[in-house]
N, C-alpha and C positions, 0 to 999 in steps of 0.2 A: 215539416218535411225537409227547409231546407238545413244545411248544404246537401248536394246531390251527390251522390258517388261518380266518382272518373267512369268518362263512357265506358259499354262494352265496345266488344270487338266485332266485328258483323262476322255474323255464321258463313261457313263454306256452304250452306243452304241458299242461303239468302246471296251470297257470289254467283250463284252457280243460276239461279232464277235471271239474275242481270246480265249474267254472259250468254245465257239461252235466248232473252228477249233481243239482243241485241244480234246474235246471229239471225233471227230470222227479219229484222229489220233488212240486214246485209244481202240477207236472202231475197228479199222483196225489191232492192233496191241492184242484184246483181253486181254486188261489191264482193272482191274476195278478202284485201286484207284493212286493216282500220289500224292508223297510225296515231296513237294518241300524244300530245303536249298540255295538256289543262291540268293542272293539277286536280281539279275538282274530279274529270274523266279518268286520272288514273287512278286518284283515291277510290273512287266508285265502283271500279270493277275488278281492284286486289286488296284494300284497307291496308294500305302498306302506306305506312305513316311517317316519315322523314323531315326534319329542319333542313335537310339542305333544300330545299324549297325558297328556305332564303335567298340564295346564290345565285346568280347566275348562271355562272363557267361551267358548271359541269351537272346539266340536265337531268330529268329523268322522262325516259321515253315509257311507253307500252305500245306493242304491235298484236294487234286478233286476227288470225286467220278464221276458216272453220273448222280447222285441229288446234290450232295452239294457242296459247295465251304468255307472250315473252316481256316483259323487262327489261328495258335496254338500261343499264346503270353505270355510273363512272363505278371505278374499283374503290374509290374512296367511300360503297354503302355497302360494302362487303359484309362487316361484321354484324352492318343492323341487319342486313337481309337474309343472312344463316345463321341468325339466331335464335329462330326457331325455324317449323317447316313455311312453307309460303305454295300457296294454288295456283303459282304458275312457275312457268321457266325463267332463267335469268341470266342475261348474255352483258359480261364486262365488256367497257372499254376504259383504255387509257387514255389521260389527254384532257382534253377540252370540247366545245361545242362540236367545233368540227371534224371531228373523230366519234361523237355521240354521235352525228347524221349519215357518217359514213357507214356505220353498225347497224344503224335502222335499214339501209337500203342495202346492207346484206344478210340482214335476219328476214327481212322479203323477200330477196332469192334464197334462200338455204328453206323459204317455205313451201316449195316445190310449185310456186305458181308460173305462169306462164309468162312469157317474156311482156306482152301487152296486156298483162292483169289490168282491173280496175283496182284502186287504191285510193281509200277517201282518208285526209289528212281532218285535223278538227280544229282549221281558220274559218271562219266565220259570225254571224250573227247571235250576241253574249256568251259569245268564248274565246276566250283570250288566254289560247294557247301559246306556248314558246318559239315565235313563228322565224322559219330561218328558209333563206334561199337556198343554203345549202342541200338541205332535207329532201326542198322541191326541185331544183336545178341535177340532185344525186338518183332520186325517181324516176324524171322522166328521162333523162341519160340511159336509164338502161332498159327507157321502151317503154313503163307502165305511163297508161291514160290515169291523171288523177281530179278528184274530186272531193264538193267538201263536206263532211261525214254530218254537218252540225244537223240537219233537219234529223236524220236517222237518230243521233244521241239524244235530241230532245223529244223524241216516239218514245225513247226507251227512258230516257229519267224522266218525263212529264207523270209516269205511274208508277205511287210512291205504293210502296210494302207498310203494313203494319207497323213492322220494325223501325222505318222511317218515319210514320207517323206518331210513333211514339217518341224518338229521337226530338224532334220539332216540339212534341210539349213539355215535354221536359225544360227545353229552351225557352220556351215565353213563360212558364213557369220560374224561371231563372230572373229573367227580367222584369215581371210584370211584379215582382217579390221587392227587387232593385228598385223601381222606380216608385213604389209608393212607400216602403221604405224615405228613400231620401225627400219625395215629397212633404211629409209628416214632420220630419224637420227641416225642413227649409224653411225661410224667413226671409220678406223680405231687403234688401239690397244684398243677397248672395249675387255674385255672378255666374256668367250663364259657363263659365270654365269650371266655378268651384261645384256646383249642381251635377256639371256634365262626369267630373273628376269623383265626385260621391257615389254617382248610378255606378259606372266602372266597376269601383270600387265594391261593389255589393256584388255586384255582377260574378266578379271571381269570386268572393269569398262563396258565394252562392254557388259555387260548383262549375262555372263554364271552363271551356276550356282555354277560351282569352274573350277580351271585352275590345272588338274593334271602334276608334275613333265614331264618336258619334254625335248627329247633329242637332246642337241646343240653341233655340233663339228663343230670345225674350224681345216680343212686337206689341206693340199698338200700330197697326197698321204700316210696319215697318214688313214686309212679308219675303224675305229673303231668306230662303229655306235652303241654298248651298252652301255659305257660308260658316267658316269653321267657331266654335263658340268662342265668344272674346270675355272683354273684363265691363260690359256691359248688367251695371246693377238692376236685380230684377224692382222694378215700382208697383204702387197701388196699381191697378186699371189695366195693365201688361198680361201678354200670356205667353206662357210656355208652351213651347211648341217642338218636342223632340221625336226623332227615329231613329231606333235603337240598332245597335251591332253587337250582337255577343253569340256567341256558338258553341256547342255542345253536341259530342260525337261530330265534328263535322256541319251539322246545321244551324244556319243562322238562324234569331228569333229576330224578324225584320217589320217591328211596329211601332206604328207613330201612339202617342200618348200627348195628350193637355190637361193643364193648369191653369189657373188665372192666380195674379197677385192680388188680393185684397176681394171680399166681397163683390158677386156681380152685380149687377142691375136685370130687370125681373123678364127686359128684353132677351140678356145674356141668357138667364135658364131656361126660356123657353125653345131659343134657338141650338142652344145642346143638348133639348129632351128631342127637336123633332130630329134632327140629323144625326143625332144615336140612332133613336127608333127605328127612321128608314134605310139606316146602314144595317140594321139587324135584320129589319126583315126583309132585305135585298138578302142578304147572307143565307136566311134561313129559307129561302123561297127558289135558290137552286137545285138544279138536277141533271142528273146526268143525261147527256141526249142533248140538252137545250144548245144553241150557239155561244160564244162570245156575246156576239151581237145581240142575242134575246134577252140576255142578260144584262147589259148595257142600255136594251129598252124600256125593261122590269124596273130600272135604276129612273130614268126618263120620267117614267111612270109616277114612281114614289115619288119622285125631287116634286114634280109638277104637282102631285097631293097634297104635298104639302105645306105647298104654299111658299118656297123659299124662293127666292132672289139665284141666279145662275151658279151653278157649281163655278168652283176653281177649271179655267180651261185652257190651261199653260200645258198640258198635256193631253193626250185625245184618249185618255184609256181611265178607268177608274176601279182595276184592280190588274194583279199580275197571279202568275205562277209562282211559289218558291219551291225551294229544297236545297242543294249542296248551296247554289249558289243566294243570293240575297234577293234579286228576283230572276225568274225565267219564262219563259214560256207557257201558257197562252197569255197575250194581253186581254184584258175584259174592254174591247174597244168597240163602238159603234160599226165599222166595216169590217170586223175579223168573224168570218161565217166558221172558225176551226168550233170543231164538236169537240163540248166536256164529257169527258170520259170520268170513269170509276177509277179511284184511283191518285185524280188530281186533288192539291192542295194549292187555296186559290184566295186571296187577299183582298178584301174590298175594302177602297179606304175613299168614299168620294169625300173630296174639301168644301168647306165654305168660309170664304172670306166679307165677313159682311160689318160696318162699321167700324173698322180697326179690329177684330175681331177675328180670330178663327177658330172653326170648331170641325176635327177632322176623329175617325173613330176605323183604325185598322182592325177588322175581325178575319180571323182566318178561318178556312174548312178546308173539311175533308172530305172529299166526294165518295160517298159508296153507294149501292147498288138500289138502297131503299131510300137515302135522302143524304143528309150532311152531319157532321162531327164536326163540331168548334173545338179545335188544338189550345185554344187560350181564352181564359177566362174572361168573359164579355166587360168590354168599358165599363166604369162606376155610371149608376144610375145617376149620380150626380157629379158635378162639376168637381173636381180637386181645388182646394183654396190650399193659397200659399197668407200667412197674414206675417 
């Protein structure tokens, strides 16, 4: 199947469902307009696609009332942006940042709201929007009470569409190609640059649309998982231990994957059949309706059946959300009471680090109305040898 053809374009159908859901959030929340800076929230709700992205100096904004949907842009995305039609308005400026803030704060008076509108900006918790005082300092100067839009955006992208769920396997299909590809010839004393520099590599030719930096350590009990890959040769007894970054249409495929160099020992395969197993059927045993937290207990459950030694607890959650961004919203954590809904795509990847050792197994789903849909092809029943 692979290489994959260049994303499509998302339908004005599927725009049109995201700008409805996100109105009656607005609505529930008594917001009138929503100022967006995320690149991920503008792409989401016009697929208008730009490299100036890269840049700094001269932004791209989007403003939602409940009539209108505007485009704030420097004039230098003129040509990309009437180049064909586009499903919303689009108001130039010239200049720099603070001429883009000034345009936003009078594309929200020209949107016939009231002098003390509510207006929610999108600074907040995993969004790291283009954040400027000007923006905020230019708002409430002219009366409006503001607030921050993040909880309402993540009501509205936490429920992904088919269309996006298909997006996403596309994507771990990309990777999950990439990495056992390069596994297969790997050998070892590759280092964990040249391994990390091969996945990439497949990655694009496999269709994505870029292969972001991505994290390769090769440990025996060395278990430093931020670390960017060095010139560390992988040895007999070592394991590979990577999470992937590559994206197609816009979605990242965000999974951890292992290796071992040289044949295990017969403690190794057992401990990688039971914590596949109980990542599976933690996976397989969600539902919509359940909590975070139930989920979390389910996980509790399995670990403690199993017989294993304490998960990885450098973190208090043992899956995430994803979709535009790499994770999001819900944590799968032991105090998070938020209700899984239909809709969500959700990560479960609990660790075990046990005798220099680690055996971790990211599976994703899909939440729908009868049970769950695995986006990506479940871990090898067996271990990956590197020899």
């Amino acid at each position: 199947m692979l290489p994959v053809s260049p994303s499509p374009d998302v339908a004005v159908a599927e725009l049109t469902r995201r700008l409805a859901a996100v109105r009656r959030e607005m609505a529930d929340d008594d917001i009138d307009a929503l100022v967006l800076t995320d690149q991920k929230n503008v792409e989401y709700f016009t697929d208008y696609r730009t490299l100036s992205w890269g840049y700094h100096s001269r932004p791209l904004f989007l403003v939602i009332d409940h009539q209108d949907v505007r485009v704030i842009a420097n004039r230098i995305e003129t040509r990309n942006l009437e180049a064909r039609h586009r499903p919303f308005a689009i108001v130039y400026y010239a200049g720099y940042l603070a001429e883009g803030a000034q345009t936003i704060v009078e594309a929200v008076r020209t949107g016939d709201l009231a002098a003390t509108a509510r207006v929610a900006v999108d600074y907040g918790q995993d969004m790291a929007g283009r954040g400027s005082l000007e923006i905020v300092d230019g708002l409430r100067a002219r009366g409006h009470r503001l607030e921050s839009a993040v909880d309402m955006l993540w009501r509205t992208r936490m429920i992904k569409s088919p269309f996006e769920a298909d997006l996403k396997r596309v994507s771990f299909e990309i990777v999950n190609a990439a990495f056992d590809d390069a596994v297969s010839q790997a050998r070892l004393g590759i280092t964990e640059v040249e391994l990390s520099r091969q996945i990439q590599a497949r990655i694009i030719m496999n269709g994505a649309d870029r292969a972001d930096p991505i994290a390769m350590t090769f440990c025996r009990g060395e278990f430093n998982y931020g670390r960017p890959p060095g010139l560390h040769p992988l040895q007999a007894g070592q394991y590979v231990w990577t999470d992937f970054r590559s994206t197609y249409g816009g979605y990242p495929a965000d999974r951890n994957r292992i290796a071992r160099g040289g044949a295990p020992e017969n403690w190794e395969i057992e401990a990688y059949e039971r914590t596949r197993a109980l990542t599976v059927a933690l996976a397989t045993s969600v539902r919509a309706g359940m909590t975070c937290g139930d989920v979390f207990g389910a996980f509790e459950q399995l670990w403690s059946d199993a017989g294993l030694p304490p998960a990885y607890g450098l973190v208090s959650r043992i899956g995430h959300g994803g979709g535009l961004d790499v994770t999001e919203p819900p944590s799968i954590s032991k105090a998070n009471p938020e209700t899984i809904r239909p809709g969500m795509i959700l990560h479960l990847e609990p660790k075990l680090e046990i005798n220099g050792a680690v055996f971790q197994f990211e599976e994703v789903i899909y939440i729908r109305e009868a049970g769950v849909q695995f986006l990506s092809e479940l871990s090898p029943e067996q271990l990956p040898i590197i020899n």
